[in-house]
N, C-alpha and C positions, 0 to 999 in steps of 0.2 A: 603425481607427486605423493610422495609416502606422509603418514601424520607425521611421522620423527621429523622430515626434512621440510613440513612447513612449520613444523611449531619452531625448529631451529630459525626460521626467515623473522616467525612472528616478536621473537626474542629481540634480535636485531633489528628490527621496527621498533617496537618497543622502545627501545635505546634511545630512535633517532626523534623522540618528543621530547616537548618541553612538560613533562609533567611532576607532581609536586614533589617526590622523590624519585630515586630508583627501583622499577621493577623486581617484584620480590615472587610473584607467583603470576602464571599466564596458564588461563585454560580455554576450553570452547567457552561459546554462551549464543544463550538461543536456538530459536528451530528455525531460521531462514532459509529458504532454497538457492538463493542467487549468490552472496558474496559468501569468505571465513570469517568468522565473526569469533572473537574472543576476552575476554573481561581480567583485563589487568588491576593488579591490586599494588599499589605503591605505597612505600612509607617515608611520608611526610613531615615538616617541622612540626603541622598542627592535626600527627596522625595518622592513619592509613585513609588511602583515597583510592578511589578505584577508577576503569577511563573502559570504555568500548574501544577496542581497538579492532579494524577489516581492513582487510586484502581486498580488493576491487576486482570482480569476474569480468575483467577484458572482453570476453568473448563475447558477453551480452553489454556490455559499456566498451566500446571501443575507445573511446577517448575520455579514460577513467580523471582525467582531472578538470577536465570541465565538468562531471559527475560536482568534485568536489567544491568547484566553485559557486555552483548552482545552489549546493546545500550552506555553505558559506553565507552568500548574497542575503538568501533565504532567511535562515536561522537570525543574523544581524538586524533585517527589518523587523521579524517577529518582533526581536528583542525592544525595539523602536517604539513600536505600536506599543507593547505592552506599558512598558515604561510611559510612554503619552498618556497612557491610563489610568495610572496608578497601579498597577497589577500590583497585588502581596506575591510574595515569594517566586520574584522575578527570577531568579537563575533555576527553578525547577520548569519552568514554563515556556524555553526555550532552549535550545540546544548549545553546548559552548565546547567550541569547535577547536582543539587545542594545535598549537604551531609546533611545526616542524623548529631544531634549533640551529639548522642552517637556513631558517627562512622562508614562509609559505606554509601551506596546511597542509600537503598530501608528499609522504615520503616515496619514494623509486629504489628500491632495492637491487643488490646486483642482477636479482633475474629480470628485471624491469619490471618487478611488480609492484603495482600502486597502490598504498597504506592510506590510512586517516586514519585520526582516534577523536572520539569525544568527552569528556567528563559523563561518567553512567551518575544517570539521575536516582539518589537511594530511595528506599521505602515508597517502591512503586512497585506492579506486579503488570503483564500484560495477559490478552488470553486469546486462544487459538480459537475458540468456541465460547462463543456469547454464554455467561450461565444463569441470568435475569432479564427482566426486561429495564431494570434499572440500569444495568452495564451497558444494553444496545442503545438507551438516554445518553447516558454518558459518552461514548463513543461516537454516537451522532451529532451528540454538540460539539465534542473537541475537532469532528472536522469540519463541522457546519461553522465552526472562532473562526479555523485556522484559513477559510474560503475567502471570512470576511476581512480578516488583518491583510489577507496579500491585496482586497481590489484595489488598493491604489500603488502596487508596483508593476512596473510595468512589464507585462510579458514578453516583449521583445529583448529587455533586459536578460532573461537567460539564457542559454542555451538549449537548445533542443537537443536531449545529451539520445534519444531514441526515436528518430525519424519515425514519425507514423504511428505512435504507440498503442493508440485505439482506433487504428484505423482498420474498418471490421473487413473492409474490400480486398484490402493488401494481403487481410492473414488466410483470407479466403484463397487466394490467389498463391501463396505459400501452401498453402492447405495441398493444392491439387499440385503444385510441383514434387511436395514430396510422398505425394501419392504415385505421381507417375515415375517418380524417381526411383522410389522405396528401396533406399540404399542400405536399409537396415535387414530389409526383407520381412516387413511386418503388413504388408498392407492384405492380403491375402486375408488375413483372421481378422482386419478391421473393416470389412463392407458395412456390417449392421450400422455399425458406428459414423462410417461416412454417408451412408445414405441418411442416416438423421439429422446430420449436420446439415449436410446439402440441403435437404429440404426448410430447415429450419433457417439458412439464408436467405431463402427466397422470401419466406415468411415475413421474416422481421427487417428485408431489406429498406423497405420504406419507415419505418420510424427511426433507422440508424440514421440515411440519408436526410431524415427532418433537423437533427442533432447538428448538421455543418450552417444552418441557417442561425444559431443561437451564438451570444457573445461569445467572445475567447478569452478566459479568465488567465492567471494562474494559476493552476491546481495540483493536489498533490499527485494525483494520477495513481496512487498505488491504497489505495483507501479499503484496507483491512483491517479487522478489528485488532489484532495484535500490534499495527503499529501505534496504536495507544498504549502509553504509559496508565495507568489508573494508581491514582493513591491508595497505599495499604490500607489506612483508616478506612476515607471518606467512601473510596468507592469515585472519586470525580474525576476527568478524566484528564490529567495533568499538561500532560506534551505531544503532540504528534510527532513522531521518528519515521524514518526511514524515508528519506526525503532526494532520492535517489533520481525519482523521472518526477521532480518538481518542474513543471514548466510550463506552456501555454496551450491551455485544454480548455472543454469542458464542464459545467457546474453536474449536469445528470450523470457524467462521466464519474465523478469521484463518488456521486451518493450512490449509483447502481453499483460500483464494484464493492461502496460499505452494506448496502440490503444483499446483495449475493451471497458476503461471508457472514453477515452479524445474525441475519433470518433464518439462517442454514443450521439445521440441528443436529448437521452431522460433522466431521473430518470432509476436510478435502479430497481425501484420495480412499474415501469410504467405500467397503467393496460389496457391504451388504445393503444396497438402493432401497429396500424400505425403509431404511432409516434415516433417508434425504427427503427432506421437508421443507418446505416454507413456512416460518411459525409467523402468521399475523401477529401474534400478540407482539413479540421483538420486533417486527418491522412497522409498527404501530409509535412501539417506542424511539424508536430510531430515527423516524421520520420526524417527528416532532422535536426529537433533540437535534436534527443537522437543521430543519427550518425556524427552531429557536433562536440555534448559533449564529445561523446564517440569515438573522431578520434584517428584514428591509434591504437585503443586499440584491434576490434572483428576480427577473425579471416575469411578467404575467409568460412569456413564451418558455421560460425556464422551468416556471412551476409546471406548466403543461408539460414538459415533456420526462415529469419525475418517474411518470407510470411505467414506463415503459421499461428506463434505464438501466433496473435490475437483471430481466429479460435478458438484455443487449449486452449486459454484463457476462451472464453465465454464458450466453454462446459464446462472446468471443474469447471464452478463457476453455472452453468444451473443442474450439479450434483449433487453439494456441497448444493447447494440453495434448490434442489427438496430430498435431503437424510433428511435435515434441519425438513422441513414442515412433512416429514416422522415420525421423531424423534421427532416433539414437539416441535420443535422452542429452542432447547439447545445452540446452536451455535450463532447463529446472533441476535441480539435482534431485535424483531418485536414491534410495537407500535399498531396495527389491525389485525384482525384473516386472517390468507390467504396472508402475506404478503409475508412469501419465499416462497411461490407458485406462486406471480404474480412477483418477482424477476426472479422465474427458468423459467418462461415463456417468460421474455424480455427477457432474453437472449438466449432462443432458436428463439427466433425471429431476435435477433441480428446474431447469428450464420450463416441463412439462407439468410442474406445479404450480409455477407461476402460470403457465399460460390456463390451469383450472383456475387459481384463485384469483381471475386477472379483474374481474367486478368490484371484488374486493378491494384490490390493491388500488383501484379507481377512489373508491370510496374513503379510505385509508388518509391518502392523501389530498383529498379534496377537503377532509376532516381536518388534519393537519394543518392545512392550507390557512382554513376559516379560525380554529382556536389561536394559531401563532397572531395573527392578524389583529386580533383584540386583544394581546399582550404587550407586552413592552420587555424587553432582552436587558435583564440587568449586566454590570459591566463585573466584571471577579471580584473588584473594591467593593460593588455595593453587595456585592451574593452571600 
């Protein structure tokens, strides 16, 4: 589809909300790989307001409005929790999910394409790369809140809108189909690549398979540091977004994939590998902000299996990334040819520093572990 004839769809989406005026300007917004993501600017009786408005990637959400529901469900009990709290500045601290004005939250366009929009929370910034260890604090605690607001909804309550999400076996298993398939005709220049995976399953297949013996939370499952909002000022980290594969996971699940991105001092799809690191000092921070947020919620077999999670994180995104490039680039959007190739390859790069600084990261969070323990988690009202 050409820009002209989605921004034309995006227009007409647009329309079909209930938002505070009429649509006066629509453009892109944001660096996400999966859905269209666009920031409408409306003028209002009390103003100009602005709304996120996305298109749903069908192809990786097949049933884009249970997506929406999910994030609906979600967002509402946030709102719940908070408010039981006293939270200040309740509408920036939860998502508010505007209605379609035939009814429901998610609009169908004539091509069948599936819209949402939300109210865009102002005077926030997010960030693709950690640039403090104050930020990976922040970022750790906003998912380490947001862990502990969901334990009492119930996960059966959502929908599982992505069968299998972190399931490392399945992608494994994908991995070698579109290996043997190689319908793009890439596999040929990727052996280096797949013989390090492969081995690197075999490796960590026991600590994955420890990971199905631990509770099944709700989690956000997609726990990067960009889906944090961070306030202008403060620097704190206001909202978690992108609430997409919210459903019924694990707790080492969402903090491995936040120490992957937050720890990482480089880009994702970084093509020069010395500059992929694991910075202790940010994943120091980060640990202690997600088991701040998330006090007294994870269980003694939970904390146990934090060390690893990171780990288990970059392979099965070094999988996911290197099946991608296999298959033709269906899943992730690429913008240059090779680009989840130089994606699955930072992350086997990254993997290979974790597995040097693996003492460390023992240590880390053993520290973690013991200082949150003698504190007490104040609530946003008292902070």
């Amino acid at each position: 589809m050409s820009e002209e004839a989605l921004g034309q769809r995006a227009v007409a989406a647009a329309r079909a909300f209930r938002f505070a005026g009429a649509p006066r300007s629509i453009e892109r917004y944001g660096s996400g790989h999966i859905h269209d993501t666009f920031a409408v600017r409306c003028d209002g009786p009390d103003g100009a307001a602005r709304y996120v408005l996305q298109r749903i990637n069908a192809h990786v959400f097949r049933e884009p409005e249970r997506v929406i529901e999910n994030a609906v469900r979600v967002s509402e009990h946030l709102r719940q929790q908070l408010a039981a709290r006293g939270t200040p500045d309740l509408e920036r601290r939860a998502l508010h999910w505007c209605e379609v004005r035939d009814g429901g939250f998610a609009y169908r366009d004539g091509a069948q394409g599936s819209w949402r929009a939300c109210a865009l929370i102002e005077d926030t910034h997010t960030r693709d790369v950690v640039q403090s260890p104050a930020e990976a604090a922040a970022a750790g605690r906003a998912f380490g809140e947001f862990l502990a607001h969901m334990a009492d909804l119930d996960p059966g309550a959502l929908h599982e809108v992505i069968p299998g999400f972190h399931d490392l076996r399945r992608y494994a298993r994908r991995l070698e189909e579109a290996s043997a398939a190689d319908r793009a005709g890439r596999a040929r220049d990727c052996g280096d690549e797949l013989a390090a995976v492969r081995h690197a399953l075999v490796q960590h297949g026991p600590a994955w398979a420890a990971l199905q013996a631990l509770p099944r939370r709700v989690v956000h499952a997609d726990c990067k540091v960009n889906n944090v909002l961070l306030d202008a000022k403060s620097g704190e980290g206001v909202c978690v977004i992108d609430l997409d594969t919210v459903m019924a996971g694990y707790s080492a699940d969402d903090f491995g994939q936040l120490a992957r991105g937050a720890a990482c001092t480089a880009d994702e799809d970084e093509r020069e590998l010395a500059r992929v690191r694991f910075d202790l000092v940010l994943f120091e921070a980060l640990t202690q902000g997600f088991l701040m947020g998330s006090a007294g919620l994870l269980t003694p077999a939970e904390r146990t299996a934090l060390p690893d999670a990171p780990a288990l994180s970059a392979l099965e995104h070094a999988v996911r990334f290197l099946t991608d490039h296999l298959e033709g680039d269906v899943y992730f959007r690429v913008h240059r040819a090779g680009q989840n190739l130089d994606r699955a390859r930072a992350q086997r790069r990254l993997l290979e520093e974790m597995r040097a600084a693996r003492g460390a990261i023992d240590e880390i969070v053993r520290g973690a572990v013991r200082k949150v323990a003698g504190t007490s988690r104040p609530t946003r009202s008292e902070a």
